[in-house]
C-alpha positions in Angstrom: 0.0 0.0 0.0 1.1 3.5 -0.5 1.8 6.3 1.6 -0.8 8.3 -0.1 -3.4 5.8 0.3 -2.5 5.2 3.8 -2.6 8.5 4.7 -6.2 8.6 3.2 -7.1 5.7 4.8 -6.1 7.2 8.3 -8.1 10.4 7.4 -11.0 8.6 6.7 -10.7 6.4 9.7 -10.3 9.4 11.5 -13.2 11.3 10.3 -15.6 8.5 10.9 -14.0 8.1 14.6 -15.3 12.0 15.3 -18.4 11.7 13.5 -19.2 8.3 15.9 -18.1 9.6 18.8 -20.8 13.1 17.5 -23.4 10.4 16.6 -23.2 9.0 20.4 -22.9 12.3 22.3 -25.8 13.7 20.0 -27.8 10.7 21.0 -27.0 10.8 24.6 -27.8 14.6 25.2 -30.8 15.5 22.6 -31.5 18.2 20.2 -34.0 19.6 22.9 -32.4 20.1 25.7 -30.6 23.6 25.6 -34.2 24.6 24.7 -35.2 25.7 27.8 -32.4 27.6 28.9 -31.5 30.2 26.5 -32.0 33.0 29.3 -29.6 31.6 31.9 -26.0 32.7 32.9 -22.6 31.0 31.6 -19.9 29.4 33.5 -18.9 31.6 36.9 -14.8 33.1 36.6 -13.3 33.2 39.4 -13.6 36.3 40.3 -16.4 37.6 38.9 -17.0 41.2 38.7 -20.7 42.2 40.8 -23.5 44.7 40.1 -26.5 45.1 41.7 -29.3 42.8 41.2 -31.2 45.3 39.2 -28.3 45.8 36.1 -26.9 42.0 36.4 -25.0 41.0 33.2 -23.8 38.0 32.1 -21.5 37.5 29.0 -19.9 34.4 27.1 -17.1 33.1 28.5 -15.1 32.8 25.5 -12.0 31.2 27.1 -12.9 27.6 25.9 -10.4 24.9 24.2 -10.7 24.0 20.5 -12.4 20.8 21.3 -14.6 22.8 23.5 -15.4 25.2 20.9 -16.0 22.9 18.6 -18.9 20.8 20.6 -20.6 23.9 21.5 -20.8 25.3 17.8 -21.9 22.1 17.2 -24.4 21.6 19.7 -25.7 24.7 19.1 -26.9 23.8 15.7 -30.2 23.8 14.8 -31.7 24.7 18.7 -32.9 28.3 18.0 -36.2 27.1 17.8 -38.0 26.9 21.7 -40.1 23.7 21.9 -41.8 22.8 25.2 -40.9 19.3 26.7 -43.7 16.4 25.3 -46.3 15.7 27.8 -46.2 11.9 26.9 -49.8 11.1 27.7 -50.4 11.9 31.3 -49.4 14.9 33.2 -48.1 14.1 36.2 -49.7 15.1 39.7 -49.1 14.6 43.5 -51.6 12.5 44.9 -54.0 13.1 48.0 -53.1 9.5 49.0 -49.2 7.8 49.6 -48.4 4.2 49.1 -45.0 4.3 50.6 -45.5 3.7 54.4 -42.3 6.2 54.6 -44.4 8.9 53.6 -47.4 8.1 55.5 -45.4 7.6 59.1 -43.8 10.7 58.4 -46.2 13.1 57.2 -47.0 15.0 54.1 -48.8 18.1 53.7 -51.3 17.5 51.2 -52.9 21.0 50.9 -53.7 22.1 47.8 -51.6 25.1 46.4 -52.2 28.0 44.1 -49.4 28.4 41.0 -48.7 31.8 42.9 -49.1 33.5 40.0 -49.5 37.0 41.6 -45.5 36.6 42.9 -44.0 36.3 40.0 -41.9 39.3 39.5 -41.2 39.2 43.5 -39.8 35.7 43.0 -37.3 36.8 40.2 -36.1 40.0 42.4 -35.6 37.5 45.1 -33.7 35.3 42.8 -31.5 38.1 41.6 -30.5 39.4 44.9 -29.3 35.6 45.9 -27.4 35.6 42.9 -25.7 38.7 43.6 -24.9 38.2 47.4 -23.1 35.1 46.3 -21.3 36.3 43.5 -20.2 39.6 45.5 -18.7 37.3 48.3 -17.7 34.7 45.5 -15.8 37.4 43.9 -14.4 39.5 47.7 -11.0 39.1 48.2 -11.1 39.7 51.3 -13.3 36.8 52.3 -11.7 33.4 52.4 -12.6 30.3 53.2 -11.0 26.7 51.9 -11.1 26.0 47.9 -12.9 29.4 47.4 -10.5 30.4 44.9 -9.6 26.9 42.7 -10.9 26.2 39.2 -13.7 23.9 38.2 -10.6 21.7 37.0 -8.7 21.8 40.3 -12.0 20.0 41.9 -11.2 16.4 41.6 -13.7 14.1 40.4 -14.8 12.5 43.9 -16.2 15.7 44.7 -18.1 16.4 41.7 -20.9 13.2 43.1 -23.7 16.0 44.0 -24.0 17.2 40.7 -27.0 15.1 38.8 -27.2 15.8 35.5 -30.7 15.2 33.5 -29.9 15.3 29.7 -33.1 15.3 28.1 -34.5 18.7 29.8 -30.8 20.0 30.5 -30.8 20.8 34.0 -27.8 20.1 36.8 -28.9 19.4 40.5 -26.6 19.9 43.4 -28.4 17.8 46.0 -27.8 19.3 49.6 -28.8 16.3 52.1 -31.4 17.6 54.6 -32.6 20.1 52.4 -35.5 18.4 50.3 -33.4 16.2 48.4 -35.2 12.8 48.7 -37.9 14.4 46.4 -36.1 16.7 44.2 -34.0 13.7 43.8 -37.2 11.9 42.7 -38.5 14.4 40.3 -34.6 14.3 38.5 -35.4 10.4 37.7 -38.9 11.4 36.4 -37.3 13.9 33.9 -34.3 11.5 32.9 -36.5 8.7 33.0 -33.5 6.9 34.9 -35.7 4.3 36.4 -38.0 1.7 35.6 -41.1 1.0 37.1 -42.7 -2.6 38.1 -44.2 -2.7 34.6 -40.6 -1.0 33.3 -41.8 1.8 32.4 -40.4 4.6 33.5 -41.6 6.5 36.4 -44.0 9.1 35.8 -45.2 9.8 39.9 -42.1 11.3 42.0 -43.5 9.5 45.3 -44.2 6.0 43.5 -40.7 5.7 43.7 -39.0 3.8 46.6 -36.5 5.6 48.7 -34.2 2.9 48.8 -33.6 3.5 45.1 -34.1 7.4 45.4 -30.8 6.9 47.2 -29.5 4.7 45.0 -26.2 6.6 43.2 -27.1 3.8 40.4 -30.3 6.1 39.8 -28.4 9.3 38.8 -26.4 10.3 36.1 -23.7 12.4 38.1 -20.5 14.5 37.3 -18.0 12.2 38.2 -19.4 9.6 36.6 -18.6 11.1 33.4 -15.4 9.9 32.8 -16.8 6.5 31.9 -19.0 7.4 29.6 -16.3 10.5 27.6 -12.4 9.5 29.4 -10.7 12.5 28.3 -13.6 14.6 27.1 -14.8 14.2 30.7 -14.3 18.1 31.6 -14.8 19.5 28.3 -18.7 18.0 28.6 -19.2 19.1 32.0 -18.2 22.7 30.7 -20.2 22.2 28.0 -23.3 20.9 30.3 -22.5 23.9 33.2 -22.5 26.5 30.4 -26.1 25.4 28.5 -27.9 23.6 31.4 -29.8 25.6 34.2 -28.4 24.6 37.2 -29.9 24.7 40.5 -29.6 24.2 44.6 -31.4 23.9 47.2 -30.0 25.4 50.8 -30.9 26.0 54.6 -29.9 27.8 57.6 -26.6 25.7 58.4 -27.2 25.1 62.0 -30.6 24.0 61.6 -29.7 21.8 59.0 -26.7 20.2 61.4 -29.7 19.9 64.1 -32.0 18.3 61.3 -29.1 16.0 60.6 -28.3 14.8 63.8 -32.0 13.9 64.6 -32.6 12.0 61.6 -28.7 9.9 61.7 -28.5 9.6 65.5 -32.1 10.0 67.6 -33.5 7.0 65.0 -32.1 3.1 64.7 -29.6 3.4 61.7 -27.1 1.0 62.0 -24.6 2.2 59.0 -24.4 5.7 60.6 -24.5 3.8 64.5 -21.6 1.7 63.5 -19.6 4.4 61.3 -20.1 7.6 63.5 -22.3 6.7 66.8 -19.5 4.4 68.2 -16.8 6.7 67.7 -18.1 9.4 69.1 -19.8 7.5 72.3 -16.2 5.5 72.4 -14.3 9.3 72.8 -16.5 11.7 74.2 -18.8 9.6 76.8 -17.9 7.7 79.9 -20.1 4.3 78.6 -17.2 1.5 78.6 -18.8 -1.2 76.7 -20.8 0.4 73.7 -23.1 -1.7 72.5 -22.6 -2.8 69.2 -26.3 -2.7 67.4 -28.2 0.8 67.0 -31.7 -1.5 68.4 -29.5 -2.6 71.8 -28.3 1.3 72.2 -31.8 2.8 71.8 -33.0 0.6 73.9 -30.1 1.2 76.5 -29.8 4.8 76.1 -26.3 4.7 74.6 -27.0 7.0 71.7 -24.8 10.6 71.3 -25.7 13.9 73.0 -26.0 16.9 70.6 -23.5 18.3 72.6 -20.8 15.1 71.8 -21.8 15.3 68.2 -20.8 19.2 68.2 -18.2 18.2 69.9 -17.4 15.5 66.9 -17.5 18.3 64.4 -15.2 20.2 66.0 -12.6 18.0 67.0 -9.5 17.9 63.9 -9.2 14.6 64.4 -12.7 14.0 62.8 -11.5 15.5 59.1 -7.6 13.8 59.9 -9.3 10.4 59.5 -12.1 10.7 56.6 -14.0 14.2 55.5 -17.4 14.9 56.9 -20.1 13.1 55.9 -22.6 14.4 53.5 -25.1 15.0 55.7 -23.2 17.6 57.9 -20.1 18.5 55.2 -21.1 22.8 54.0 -22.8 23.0 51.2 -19.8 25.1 49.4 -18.3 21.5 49.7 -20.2 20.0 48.7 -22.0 22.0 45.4 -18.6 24.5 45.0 -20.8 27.5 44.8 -18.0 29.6 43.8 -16.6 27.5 40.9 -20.1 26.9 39.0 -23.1 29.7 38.3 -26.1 28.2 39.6 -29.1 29.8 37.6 -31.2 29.0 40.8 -30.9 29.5 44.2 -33.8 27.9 46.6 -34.1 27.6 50.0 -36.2 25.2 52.6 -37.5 27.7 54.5 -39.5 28.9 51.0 -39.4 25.4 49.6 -43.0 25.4 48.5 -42.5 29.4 46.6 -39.1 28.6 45.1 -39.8 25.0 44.2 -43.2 26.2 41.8 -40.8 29.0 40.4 -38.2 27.3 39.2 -40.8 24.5 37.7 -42.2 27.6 35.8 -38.9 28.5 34.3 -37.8 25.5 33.6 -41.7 24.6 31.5 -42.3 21.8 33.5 -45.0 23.3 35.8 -47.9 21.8 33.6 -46.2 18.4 34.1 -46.5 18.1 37.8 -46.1 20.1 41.1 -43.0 19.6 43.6 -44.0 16.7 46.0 -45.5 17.5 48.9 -43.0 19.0 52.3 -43.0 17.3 55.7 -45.2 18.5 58.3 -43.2 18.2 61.2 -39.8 20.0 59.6 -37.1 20.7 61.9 -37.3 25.0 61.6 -34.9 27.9 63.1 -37.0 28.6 66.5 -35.3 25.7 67.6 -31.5 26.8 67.7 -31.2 28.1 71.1 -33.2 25.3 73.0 -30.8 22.5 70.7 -27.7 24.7 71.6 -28.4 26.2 75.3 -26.2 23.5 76.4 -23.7 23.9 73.7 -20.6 25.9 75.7 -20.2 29.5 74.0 -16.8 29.0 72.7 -18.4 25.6 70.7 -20.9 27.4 69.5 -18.3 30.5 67.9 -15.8 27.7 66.3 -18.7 25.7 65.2 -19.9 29.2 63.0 -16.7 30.0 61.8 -16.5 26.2 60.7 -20.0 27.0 58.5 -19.5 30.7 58.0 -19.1 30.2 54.4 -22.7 28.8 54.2 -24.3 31.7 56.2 -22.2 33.9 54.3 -22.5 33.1 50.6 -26.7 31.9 51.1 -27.9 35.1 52.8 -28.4 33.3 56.1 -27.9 36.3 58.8 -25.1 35.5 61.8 -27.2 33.8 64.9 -26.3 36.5 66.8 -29.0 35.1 69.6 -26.8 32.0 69.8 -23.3 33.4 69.4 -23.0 36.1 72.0 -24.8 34.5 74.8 
């Protein structure tokens, strides 16, 4: 053979290699996804420069690679045209009735709600001004906290597990545990369609679906998963994804959060979080000798960890020496990197119900379904100084400056009630 033909050859080979791997990538994302999203920001430099809510901004952030370039000219073919989401058949709605006995042990309100239509334009000024407060501290210089200032690509791949990515409407979710996630988890399956039914079909009821496999990572499509599915390209498609999708988070007051935490991991029989964090903690900071070894036998003895030991837990360096927080405590700037990625939506629990219908508006999926239905009995922020009236002053200042970041970046003011007592 030839060198000329040869070389053709390879070309050719080549050519069809990028077309298949175009074909595959085309067929995993859509051609409808970046239609509902046209409006939102672009990826978040470093230090971004802030205006007021009022005269916000946002340009292209031109400084992509080749390859980069490339896939977004090329993804961006042919999607001027908006197109709500199909319907397929039935619209999907909450029910006034739950078969999971989860749900019905712990409570659901079921009251009807309105689409708020009347706070509309409130909603979006509320939106703006979280926006701004954390780009303004986002972009401070003279606020610092750990891994404020690293790039997207400095975040290693571990830490990029909260990110779920639904390709066929083109929206990211940071999940936050203790912050609503067990259902917004649920309604990301509905949209990707991740999950299979009894029947296998996919699910089309957010609370049909079992919270062992809510919980499931096998259920999610998530950012550092993605170097199975694109090896190399991994970071140039979550670039990609973080400049086109609408991204979103849900948040709460830290320390009511830490309080909902500990009573849901520590006051009920778990036995993963018993044997991984109970023992430890009842092993260094309590006088029992022998600690039993189930989570049944220490409920029923009394052997479970004081508020006060957990704080205690959090606080002591040890704890991060040996193995980093666990989700369910770790701050959300760990755990979502606030700083490093734009998020075109900023809820919070404490407006869970307003926030939740708003963003379904803007992302076109209200007529498809509501949000499910919030707990009744939800741990709320008049309970911080009975939880931590036994919590020694000087715990209570380190354990703020340990989540000041979260207070800080989310608009949650300083508990001054708690903190100067």
């Amino acid at each position: 053979m030839t060198k000329s033909r040869l070389f053709c050859l390879l070309v050719v080979l080549g050519s069809a290699f990028m077309v298949l791997f175009i074909i595959v990538y085309w067929d995993n994302v859509g051609t409808a996804n970046f239609n509902l999203h046209t409006a939102f920001s672009k990826s978040l430099p470093s230090h971004p420069s802030v205006e007021p809510p009022s005269s916000v901004s946002v340009t292209e952030n031109n400084g992509l690679s080749e390859v980069e370039r490339f896939l977004d000219g090329f993804l961006n073919f042919g999607t001027a045209k908006n197109e709500a989401p199909s319907t397929k058949g039935n619209k999907l709605a909450h029910r006034g009735k739950s078969n999971s006995f989860e749900e019905n042990v712990r409570g659901y309100d079921w009251s009807s709600r309105s689409k708020l239509e009347e706070g509309v334009l409130d909603q979006e000024l509320i939106q703006e001004e979280r926006k701004f407060n954390l780009r303004k501290f986002c972009g401070n210089s003279s606020f610092h906290f750990p891994t404020k200032d690293r790039d997207f690509d400095d975040i290693p791949n571990k830490e990029l597990d909260h990110l779920i990515v639904d390709d066929r409407h083109g929206i990211i979710y940071c999940y936050v545990p203790k912050v609503a996630c067990t259902n917004w988890k649920r309604v990301m399956i509905v949209l990707s369609e991740s999950l299979l039914d009894k029947k296998g079909a996919p699910y089309q009821d957010p609370l049909e679906i079992p919270r062992e496999d809510v919980h499931n990572t096998t259920s999610h499509l998530t950012f550092n998963k993605f170097w199975r599915r694109y090896g190399k390209f991994s970071r140039h498609m979550m670039k990609i994804k973080l400049k086109k999708y609408t991204k979103f988070i849900f948040v709460r007051d830290p320390f009511v959060r830490l309080i909902s935490a500990f009573r849901s991991k520590f006051e009920l029989e778990n036995q993963d979080f018993y044997k991984t964090f109970a023992i430890p903690i009842l092993t260094r900071y309590s006088n029992w000798t022998n600690v039993p070894t189930s989570a049944g036998e220490a409920i029923s003895s009394g052997a479970k960890p004081s508020f006060s030991q957990f704080i205690q837990y959090l606080l002591d360096a040890r704890t991060e020496e040996q193995r980093p927080f666990n989700e369910h405590w770790r701050q959300v700037y760990r755990l979502c990197h606030p700083c490093q990625i734009d998020y075109d939506f900023i809820g919070t629990l404490e407006t869970l119900d307003e926030d939740a219908s708003q963003l379904l508006r803007q992302l076109n999926l209200d007529s498809l379904f509501q949000f499910p239905p919030s707990y009744r009995n939800r741990t709320v922020s008049s309970w911080e100084e009975d939880w931590f009236s036994k919590i020694p002053l000087e715990w209570r200042q380190k354990l703020y400056k340990l989540y000041e970041p979260d207070f800080v970046l989310f608009g949650y003011p300083k508990p001054e009630n708690i903190l100067n007592v």
